[in-house]
mmCIF entry with sequence, helices, sheets and N, C-alpha, C, O atoms, coordinates in Angstrom:
data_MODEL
# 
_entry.id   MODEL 
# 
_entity.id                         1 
_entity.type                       polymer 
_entity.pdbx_number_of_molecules   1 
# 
_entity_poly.entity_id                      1 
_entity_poly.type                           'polypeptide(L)' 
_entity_poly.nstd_linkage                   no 
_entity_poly.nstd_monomer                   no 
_entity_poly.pdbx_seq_one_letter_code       
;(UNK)(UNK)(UNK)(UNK)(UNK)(UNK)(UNK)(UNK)(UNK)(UNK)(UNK)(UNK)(UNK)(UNK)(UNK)(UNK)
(UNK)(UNK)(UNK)(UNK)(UNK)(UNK)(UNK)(UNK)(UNK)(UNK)(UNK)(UNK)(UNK)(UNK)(UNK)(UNK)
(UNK)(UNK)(UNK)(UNK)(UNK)(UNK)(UNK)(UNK)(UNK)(UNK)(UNK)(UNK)(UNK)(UNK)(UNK)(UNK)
(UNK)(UNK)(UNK)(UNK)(UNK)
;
_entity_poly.pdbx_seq_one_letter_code_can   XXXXXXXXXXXXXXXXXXXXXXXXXXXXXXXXXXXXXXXXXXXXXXXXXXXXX 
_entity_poly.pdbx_strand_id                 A 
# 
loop_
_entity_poly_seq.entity_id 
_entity_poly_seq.num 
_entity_poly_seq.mon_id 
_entity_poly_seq.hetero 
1 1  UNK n 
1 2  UNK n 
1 3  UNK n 
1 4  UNK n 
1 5  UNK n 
1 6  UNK n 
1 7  UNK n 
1 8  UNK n 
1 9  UNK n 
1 10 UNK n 
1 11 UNK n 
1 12 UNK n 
1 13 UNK n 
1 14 UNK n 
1 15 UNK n 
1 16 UNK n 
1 17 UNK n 
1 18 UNK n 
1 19 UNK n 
1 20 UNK n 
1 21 UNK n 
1 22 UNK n 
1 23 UNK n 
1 24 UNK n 
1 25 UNK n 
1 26 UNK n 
1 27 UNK n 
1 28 UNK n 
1 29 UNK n 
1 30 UNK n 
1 31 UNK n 
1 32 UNK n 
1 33 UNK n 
1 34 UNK n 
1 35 UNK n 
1 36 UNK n 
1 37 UNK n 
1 38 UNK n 
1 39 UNK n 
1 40 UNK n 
1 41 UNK n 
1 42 UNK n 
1 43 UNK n 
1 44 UNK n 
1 45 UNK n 
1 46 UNK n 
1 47 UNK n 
1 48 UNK n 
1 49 UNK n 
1 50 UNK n 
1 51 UNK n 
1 52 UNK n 
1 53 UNK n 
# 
_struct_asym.id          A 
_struct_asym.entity_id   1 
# 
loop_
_struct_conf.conf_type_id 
_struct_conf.id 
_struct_conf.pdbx_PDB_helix_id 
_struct_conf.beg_label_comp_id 
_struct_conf.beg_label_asym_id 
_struct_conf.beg_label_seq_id 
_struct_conf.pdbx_beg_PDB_ins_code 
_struct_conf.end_label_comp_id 
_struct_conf.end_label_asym_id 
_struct_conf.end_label_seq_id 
_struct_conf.pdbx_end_PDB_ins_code 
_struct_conf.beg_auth_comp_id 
_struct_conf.beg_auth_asym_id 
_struct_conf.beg_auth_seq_id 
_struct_conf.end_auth_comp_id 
_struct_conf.end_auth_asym_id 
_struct_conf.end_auth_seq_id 
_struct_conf.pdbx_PDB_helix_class 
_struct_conf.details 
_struct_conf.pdbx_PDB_helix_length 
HELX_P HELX_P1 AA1 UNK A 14 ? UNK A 16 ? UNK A 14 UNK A 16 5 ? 3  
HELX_P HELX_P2 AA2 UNK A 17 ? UNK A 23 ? UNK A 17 UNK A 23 1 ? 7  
HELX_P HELX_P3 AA3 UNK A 31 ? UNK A 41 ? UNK A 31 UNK A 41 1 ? 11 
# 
_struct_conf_type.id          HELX_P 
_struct_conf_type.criteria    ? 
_struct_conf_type.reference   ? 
# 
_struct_sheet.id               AA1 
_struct_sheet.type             ? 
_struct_sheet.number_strands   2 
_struct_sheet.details          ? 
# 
_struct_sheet_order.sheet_id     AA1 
_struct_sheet_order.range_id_1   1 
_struct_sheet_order.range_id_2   2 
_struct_sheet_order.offset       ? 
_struct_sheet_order.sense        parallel 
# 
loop_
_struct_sheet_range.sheet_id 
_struct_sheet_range.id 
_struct_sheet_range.beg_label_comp_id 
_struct_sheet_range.beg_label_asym_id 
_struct_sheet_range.beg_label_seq_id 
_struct_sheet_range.pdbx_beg_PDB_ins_code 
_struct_sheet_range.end_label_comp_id 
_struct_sheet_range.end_label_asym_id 
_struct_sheet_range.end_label_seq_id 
_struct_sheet_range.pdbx_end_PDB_ins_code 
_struct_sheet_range.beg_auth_comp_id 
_struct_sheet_range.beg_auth_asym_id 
_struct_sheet_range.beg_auth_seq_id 
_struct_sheet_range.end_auth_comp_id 
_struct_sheet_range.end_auth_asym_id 
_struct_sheet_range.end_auth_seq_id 
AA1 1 UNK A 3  ? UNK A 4  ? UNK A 3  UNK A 4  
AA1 2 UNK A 27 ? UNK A 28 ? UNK A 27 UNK A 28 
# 
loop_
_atom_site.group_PDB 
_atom_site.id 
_atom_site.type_symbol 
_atom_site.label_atom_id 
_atom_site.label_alt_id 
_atom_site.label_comp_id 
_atom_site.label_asym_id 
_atom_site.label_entity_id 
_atom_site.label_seq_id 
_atom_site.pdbx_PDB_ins_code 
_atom_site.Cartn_x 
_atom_site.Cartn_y 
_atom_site.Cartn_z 
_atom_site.occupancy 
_atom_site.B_iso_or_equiv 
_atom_site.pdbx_formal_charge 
_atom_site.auth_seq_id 
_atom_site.auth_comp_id 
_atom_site.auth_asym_id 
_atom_site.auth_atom_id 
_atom_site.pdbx_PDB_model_num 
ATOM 1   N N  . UNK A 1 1  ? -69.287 38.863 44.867 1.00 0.00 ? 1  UNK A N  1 
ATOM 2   C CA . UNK A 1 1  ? -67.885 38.567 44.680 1.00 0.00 ? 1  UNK A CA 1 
ATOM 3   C C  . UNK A 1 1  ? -67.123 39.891 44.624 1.00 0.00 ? 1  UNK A C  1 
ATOM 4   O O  . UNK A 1 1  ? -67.652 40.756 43.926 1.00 0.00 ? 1  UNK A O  1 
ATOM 5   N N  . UNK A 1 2  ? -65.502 40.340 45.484 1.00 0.00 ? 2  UNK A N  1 
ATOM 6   C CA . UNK A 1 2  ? -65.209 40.917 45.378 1.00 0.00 ? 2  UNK A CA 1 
ATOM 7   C C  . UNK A 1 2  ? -63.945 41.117 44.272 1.00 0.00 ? 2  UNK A C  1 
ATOM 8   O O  . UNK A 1 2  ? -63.473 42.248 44.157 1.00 0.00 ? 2  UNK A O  1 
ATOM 9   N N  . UNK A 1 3  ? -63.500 40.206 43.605 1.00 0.00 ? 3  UNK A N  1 
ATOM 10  C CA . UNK A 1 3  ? -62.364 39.761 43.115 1.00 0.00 ? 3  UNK A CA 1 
ATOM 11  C C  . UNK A 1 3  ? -62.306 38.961 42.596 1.00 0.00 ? 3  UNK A C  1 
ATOM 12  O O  . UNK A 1 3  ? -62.654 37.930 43.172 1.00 0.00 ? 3  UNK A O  1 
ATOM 13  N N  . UNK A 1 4  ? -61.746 38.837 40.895 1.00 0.00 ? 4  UNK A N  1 
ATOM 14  C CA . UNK A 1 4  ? -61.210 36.955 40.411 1.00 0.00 ? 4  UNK A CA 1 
ATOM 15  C C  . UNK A 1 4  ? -59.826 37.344 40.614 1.00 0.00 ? 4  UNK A C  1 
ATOM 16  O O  . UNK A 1 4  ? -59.125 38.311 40.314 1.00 0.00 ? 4  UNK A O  1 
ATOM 17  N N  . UNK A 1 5  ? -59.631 35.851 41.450 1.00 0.00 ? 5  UNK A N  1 
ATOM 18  C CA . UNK A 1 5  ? -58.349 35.696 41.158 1.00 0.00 ? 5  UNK A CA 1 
ATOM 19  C C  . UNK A 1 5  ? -57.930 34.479 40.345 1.00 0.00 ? 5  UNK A C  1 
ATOM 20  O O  . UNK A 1 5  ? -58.478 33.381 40.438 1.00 0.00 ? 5  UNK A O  1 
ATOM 21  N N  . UNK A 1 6  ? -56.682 34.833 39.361 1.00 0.00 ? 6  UNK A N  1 
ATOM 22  C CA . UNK A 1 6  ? -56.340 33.661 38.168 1.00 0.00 ? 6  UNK A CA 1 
ATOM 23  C C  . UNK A 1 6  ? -55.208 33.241 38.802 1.00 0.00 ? 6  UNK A C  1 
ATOM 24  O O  . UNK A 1 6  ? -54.250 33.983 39.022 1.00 0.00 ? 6  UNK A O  1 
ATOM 25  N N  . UNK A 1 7  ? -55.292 31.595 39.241 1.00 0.00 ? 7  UNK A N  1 
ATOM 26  C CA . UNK A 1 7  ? -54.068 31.196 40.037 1.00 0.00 ? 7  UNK A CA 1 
ATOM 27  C C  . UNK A 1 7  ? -53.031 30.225 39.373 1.00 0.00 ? 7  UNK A C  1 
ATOM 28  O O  . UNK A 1 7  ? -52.238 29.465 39.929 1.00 0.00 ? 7  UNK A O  1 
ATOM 29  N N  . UNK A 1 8  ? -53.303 30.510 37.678 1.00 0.00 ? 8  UNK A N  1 
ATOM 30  C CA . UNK A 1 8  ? -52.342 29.576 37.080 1.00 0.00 ? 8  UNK A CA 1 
ATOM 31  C C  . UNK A 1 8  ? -50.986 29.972 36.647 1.00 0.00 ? 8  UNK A C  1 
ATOM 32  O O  . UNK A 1 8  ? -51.047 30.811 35.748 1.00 0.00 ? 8  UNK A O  1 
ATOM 33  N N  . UNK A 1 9  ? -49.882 29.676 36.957 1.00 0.00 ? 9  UNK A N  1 
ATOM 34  C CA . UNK A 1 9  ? -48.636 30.611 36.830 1.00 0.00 ? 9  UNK A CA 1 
ATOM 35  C C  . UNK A 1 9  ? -48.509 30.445 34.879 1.00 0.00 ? 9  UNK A C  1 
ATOM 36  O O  . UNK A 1 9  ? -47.987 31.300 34.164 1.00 0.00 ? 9  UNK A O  1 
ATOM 37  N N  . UNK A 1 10 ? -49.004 29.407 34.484 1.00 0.00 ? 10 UNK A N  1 
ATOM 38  C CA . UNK A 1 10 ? -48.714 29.210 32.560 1.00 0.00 ? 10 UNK A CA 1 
ATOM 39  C C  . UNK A 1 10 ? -49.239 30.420 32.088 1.00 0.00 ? 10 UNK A C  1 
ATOM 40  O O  . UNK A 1 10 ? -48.601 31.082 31.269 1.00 0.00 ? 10 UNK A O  1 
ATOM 41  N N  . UNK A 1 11 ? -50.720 30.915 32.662 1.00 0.00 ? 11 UNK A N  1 
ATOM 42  C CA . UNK A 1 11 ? -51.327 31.683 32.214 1.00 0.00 ? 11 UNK A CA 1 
ATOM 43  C C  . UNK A 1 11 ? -50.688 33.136 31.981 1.00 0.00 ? 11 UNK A C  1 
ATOM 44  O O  . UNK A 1 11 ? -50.303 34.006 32.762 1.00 0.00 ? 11 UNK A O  1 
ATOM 45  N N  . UNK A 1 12 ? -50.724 33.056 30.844 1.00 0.00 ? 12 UNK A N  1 
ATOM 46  C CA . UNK A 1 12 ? -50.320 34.944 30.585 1.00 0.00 ? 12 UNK A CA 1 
ATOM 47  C C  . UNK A 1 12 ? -51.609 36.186 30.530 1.00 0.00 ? 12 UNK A C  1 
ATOM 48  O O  . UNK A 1 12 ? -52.401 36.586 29.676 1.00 0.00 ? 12 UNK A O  1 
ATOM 49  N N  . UNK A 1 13 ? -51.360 36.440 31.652 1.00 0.00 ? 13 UNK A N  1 
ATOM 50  C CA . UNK A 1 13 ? -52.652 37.587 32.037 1.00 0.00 ? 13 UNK A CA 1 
ATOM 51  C C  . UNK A 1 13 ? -51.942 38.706 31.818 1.00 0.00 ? 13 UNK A C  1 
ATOM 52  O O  . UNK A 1 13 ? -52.753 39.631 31.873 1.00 0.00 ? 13 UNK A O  1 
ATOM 53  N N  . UNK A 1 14 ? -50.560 39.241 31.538 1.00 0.00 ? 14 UNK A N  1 
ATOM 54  C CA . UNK A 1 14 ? -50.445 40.556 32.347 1.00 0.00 ? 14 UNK A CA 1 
ATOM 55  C C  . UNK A 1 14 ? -51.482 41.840 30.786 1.00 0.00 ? 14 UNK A C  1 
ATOM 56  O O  . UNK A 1 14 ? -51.889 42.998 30.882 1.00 0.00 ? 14 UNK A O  1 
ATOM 57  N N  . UNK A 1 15 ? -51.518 40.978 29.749 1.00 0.00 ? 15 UNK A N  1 
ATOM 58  C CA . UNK A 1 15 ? -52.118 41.888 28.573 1.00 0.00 ? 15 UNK A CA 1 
ATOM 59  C C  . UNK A 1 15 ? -53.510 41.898 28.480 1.00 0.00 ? 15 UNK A C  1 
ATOM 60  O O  . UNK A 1 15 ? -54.232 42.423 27.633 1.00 0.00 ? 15 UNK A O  1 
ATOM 61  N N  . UNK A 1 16 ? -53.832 41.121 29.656 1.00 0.00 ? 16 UNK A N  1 
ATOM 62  C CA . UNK A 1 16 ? -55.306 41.016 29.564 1.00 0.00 ? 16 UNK A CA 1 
ATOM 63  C C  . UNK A 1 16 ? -56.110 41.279 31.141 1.00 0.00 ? 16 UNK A C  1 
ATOM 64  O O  . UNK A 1 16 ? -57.260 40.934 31.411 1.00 0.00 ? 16 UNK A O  1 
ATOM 65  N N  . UNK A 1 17 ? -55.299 41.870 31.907 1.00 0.00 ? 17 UNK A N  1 
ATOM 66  C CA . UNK A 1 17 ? -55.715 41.944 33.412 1.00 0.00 ? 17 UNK A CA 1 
ATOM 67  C C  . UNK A 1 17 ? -56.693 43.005 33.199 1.00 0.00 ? 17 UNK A C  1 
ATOM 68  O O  . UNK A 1 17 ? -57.894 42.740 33.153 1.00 0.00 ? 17 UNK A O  1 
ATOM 69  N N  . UNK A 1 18 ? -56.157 44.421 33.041 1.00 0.00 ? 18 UNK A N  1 
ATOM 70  C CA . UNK A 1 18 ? -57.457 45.462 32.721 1.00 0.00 ? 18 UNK A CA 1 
ATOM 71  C C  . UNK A 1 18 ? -59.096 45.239 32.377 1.00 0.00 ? 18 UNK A C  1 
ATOM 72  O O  . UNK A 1 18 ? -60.226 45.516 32.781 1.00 0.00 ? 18 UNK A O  1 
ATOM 73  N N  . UNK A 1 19 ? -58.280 44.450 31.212 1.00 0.00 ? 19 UNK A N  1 
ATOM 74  C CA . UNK A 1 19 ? -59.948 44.693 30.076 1.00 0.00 ? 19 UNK A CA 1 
ATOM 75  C C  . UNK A 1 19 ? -60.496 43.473 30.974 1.00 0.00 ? 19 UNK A C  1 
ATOM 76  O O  . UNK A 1 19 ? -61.721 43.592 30.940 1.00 0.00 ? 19 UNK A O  1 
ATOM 77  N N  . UNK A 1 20 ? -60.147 42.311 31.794 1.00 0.00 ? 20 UNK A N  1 
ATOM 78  C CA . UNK A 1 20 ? -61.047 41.759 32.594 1.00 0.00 ? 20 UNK A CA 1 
ATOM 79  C C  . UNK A 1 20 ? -61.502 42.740 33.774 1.00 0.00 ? 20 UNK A C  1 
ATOM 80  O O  . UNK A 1 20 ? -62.684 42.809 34.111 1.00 0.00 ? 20 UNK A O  1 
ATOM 81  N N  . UNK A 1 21 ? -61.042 43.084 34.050 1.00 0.00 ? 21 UNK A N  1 
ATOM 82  C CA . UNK A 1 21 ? -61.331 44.049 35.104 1.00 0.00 ? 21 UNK A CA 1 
ATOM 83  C C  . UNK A 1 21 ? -62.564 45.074 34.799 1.00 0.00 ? 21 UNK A C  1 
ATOM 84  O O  . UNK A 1 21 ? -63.457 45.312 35.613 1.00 0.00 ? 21 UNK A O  1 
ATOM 85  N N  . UNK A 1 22 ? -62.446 45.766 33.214 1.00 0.00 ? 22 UNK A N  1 
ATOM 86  C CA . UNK A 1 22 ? -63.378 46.659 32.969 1.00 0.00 ? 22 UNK A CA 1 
ATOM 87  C C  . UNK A 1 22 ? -64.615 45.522 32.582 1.00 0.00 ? 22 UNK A C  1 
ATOM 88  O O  . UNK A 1 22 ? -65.780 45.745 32.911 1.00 0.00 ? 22 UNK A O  1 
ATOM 89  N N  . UNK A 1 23 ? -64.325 44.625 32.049 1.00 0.00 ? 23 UNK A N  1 
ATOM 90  C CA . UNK A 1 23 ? -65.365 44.033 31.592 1.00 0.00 ? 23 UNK A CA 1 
ATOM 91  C C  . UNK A 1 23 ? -66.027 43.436 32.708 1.00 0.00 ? 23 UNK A C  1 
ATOM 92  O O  . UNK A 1 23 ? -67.237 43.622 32.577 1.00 0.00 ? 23 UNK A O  1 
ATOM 93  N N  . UNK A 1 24 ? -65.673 42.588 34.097 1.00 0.00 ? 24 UNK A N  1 
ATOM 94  C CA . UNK A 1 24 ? -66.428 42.354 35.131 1.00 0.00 ? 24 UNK A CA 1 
ATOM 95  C C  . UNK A 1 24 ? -66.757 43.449 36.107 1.00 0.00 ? 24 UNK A C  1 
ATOM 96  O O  . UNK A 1 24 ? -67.468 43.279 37.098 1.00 0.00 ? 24 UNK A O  1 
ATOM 97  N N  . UNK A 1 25 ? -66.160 44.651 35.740 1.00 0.00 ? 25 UNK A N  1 
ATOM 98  C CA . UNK A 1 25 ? -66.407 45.099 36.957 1.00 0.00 ? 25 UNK A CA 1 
ATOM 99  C C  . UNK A 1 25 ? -65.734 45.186 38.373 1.00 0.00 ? 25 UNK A C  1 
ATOM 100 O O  . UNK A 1 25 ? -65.962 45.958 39.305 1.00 0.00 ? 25 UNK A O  1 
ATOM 101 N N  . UNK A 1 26 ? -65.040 44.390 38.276 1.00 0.00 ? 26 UNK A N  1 
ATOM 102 C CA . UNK A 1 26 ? -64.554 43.999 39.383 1.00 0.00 ? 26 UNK A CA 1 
ATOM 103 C C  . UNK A 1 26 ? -62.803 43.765 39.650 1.00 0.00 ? 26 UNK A C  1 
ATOM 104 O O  . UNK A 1 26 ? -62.368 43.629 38.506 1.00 0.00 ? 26 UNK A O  1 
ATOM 105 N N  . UNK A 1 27 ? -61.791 43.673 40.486 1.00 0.00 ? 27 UNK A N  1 
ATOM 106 C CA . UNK A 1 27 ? -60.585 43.446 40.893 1.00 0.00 ? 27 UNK A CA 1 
ATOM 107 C C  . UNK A 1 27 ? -60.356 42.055 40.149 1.00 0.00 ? 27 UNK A C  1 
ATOM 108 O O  . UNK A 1 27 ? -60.918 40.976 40.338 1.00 0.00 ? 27 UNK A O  1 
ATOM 109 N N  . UNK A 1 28 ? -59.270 42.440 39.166 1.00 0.00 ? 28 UNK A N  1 
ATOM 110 C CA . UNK A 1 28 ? -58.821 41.052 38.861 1.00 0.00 ? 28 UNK A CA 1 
ATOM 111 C C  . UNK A 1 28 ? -56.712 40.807 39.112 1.00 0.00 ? 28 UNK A C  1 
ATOM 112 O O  . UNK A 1 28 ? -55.719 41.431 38.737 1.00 0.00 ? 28 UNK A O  1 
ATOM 113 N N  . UNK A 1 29 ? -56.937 39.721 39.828 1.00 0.00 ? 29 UNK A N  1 
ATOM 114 C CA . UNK A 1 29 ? -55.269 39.808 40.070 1.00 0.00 ? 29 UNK A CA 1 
ATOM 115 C C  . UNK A 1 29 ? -55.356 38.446 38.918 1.00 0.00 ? 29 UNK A C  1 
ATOM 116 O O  . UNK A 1 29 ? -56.276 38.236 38.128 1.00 0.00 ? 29 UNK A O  1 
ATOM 117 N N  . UNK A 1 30 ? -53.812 37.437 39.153 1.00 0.00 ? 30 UNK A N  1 
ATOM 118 C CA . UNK A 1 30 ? -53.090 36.850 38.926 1.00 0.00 ? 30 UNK A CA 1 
ATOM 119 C C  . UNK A 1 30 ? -52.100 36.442 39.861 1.00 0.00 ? 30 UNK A C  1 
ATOM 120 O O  . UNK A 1 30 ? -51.583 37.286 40.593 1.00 0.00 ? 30 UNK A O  1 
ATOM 121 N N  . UNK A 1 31 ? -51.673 34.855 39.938 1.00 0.00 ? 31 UNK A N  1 
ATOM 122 C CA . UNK A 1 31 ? -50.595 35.111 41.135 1.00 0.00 ? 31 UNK A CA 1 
ATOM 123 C C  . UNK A 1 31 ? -49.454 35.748 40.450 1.00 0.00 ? 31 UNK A C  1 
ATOM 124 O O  . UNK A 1 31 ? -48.753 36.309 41.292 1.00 0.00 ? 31 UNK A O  1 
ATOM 125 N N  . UNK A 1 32 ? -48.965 35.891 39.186 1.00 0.00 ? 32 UNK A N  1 
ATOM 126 C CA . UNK A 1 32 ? -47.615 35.945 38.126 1.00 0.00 ? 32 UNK A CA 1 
ATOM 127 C C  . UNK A 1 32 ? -47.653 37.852 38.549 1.00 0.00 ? 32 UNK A C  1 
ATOM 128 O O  . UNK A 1 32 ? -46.662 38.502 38.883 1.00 0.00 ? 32 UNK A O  1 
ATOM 129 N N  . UNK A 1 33 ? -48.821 38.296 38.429 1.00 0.00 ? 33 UNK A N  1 
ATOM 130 C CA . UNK A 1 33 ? -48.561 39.960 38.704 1.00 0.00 ? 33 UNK A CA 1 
ATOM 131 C C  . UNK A 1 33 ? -48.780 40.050 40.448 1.00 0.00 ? 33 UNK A C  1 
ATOM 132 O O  . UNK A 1 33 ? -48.459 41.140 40.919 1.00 0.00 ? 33 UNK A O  1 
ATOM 133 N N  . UNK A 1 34 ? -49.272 39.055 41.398 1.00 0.00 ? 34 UNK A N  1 
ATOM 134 C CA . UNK A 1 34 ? -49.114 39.507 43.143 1.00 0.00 ? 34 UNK A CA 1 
ATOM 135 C C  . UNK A 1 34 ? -47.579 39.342 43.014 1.00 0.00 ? 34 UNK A C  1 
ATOM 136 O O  . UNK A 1 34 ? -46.796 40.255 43.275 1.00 0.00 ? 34 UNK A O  1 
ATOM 137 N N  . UNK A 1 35 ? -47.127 37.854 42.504 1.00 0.00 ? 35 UNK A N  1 
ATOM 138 C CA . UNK A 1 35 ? -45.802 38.023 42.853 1.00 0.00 ? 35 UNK A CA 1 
ATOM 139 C C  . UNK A 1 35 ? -44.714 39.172 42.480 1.00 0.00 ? 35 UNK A C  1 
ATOM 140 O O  . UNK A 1 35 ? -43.792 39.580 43.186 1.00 0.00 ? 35 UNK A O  1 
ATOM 141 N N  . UNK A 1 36 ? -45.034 39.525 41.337 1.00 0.00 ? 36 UNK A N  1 
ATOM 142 C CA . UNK A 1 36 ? -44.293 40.397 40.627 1.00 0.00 ? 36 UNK A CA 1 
ATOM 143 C C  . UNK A 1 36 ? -44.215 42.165 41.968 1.00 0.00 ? 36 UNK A C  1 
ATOM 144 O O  . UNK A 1 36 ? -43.300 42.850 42.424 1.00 0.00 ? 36 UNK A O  1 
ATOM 145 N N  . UNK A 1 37 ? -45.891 42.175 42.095 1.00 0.00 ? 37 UNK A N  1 
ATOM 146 C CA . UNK A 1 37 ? -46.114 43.318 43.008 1.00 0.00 ? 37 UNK A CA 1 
ATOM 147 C C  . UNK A 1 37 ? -45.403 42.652 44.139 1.00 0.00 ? 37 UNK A C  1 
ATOM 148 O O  . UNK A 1 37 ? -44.601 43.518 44.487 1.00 0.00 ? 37 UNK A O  1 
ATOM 149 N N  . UNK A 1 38 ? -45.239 41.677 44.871 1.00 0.00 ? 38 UNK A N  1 
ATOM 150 C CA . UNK A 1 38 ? -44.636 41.240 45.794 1.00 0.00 ? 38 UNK A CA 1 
ATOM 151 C C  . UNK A 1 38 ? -43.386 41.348 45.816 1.00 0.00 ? 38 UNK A C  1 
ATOM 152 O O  . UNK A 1 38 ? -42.963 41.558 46.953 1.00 0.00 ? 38 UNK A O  1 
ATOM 153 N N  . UNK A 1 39 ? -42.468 41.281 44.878 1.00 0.00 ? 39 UNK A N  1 
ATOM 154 C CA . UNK A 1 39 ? -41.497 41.331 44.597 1.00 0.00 ? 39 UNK A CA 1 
ATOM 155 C C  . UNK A 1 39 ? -40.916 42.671 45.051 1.00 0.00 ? 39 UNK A C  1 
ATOM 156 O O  . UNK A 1 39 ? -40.130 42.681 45.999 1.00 0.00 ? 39 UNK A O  1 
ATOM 157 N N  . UNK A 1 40 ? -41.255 43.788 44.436 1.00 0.00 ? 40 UNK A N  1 
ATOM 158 C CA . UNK A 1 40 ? -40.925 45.121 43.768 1.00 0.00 ? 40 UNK A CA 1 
ATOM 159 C C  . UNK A 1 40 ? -40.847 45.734 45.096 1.00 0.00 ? 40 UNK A C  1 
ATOM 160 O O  . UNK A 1 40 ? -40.025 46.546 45.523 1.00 0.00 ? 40 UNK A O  1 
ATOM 161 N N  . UNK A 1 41 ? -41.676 45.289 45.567 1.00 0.00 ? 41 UNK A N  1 
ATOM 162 C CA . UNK A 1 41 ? -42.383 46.073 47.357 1.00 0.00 ? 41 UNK A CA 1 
ATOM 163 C C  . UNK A 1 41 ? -40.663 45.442 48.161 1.00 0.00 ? 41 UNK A C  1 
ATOM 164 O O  . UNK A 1 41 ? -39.849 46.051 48.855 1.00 0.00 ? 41 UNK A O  1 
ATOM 165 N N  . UNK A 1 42 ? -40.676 44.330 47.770 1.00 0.00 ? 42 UNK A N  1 
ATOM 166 C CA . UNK A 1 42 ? -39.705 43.766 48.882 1.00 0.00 ? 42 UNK A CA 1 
ATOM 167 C C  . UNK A 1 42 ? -38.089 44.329 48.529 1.00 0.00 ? 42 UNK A C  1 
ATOM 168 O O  . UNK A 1 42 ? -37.014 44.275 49.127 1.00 0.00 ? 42 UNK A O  1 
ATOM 169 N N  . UNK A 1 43 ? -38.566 44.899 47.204 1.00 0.00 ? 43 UNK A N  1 
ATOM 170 C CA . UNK A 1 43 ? -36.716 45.503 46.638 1.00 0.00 ? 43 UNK A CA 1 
ATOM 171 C C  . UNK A 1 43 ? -36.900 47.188 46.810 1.00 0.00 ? 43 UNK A C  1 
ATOM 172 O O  . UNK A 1 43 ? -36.124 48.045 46.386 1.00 0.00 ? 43 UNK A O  1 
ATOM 173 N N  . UNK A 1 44 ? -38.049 47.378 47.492 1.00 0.00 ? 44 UNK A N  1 
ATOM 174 C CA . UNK A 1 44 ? -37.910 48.886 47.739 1.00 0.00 ? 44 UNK A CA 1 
ATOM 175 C C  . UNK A 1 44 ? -38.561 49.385 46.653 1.00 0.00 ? 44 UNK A C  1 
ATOM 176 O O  . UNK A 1 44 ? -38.364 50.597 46.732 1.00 0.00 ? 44 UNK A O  1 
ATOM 177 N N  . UNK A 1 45 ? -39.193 49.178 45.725 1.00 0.00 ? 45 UNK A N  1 
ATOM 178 C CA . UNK A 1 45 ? -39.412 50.316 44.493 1.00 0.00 ? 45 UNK A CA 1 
ATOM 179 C C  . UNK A 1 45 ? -40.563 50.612 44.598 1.00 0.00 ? 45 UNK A C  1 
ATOM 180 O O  . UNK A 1 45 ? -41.321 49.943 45.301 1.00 0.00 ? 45 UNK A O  1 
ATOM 181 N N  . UNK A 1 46 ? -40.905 51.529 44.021 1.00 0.00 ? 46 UNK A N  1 
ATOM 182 C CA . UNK A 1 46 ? -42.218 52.208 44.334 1.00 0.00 ? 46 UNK A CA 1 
ATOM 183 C C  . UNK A 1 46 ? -43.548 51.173 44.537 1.00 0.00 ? 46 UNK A C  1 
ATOM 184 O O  . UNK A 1 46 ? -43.693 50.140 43.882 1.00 0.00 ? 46 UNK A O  1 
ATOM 185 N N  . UNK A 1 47 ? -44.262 51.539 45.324 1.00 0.00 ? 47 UNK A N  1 
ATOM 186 C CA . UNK A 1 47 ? -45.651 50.531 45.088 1.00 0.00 ? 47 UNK A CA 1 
ATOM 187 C C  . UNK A 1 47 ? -46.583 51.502 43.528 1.00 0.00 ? 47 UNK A C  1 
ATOM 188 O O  . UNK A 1 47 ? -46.850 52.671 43.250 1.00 0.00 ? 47 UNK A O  1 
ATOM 189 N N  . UNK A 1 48 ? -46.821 49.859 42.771 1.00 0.00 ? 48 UNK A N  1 
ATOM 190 C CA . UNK A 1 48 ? -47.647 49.984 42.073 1.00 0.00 ? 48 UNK A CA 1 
ATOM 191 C C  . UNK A 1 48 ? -48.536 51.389 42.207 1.00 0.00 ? 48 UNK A C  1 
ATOM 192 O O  . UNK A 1 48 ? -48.495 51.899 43.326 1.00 0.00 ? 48 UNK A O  1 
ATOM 193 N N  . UNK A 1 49 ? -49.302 52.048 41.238 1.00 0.00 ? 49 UNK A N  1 
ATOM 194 C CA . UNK A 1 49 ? -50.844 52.886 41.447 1.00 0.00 ? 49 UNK A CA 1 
ATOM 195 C C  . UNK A 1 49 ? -51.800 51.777 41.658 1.00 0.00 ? 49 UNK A C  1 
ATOM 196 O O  . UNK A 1 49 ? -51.783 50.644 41.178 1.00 0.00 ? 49 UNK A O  1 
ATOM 197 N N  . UNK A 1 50 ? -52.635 52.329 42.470 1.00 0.00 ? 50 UNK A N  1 
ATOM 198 C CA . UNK A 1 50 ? -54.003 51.353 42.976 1.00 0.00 ? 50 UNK A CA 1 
ATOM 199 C C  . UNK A 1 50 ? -54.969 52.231 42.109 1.00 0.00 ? 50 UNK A C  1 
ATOM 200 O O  . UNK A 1 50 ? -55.061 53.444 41.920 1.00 0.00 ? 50 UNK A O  1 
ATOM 201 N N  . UNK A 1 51 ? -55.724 51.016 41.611 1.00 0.00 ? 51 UNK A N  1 
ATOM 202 C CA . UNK A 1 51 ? -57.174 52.166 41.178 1.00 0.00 ? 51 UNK A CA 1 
ATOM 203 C C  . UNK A 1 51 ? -58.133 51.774 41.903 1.00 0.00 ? 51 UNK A C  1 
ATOM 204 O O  . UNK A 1 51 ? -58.065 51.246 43.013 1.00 0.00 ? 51 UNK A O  1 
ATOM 205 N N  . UNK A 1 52 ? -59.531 52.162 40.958 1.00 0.00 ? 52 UNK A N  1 
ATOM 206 C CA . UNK A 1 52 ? -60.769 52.100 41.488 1.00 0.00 ? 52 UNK A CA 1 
ATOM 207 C C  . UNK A 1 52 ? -61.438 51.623 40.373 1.00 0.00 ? 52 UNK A C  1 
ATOM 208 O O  . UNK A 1 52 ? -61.713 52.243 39.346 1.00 0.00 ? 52 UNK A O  1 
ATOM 209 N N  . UNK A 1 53 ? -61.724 50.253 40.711 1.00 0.00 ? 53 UNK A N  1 
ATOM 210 C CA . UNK A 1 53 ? -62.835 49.433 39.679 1.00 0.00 ? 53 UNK A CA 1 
ATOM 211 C C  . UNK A 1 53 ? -63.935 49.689 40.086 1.00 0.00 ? 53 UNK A C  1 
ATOM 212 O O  . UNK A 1 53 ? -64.925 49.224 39.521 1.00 0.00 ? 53 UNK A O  1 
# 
């Protein structure tokens, strides 16, 4: 698996996206933070930092 993705918009991930991330190992989105990154991109503002899980 390269990725969880959490596709429930109720769900409040944005305080807990990291520590899933460190704890699987692995890329974890949300649709509530793609859209948000989706958003930001489309109003011009900087793109997010990308890391390395």
């Amino acid at each position: 698996m390269d990725a969880v993705f959490l596709s429930c918009t109720n769900l409040r991930t944005a305080g807990i996206l990291h520590k899933l991330e460190a704890k699987l190992s692995m890329l974890v989105l949300s649709s509530n933070h793609s859209l948000a990154w989706h958003m930001s991109t489309l109003a011009g503002m900087a793109e997010p930092e990308t890391r390395e899980i």
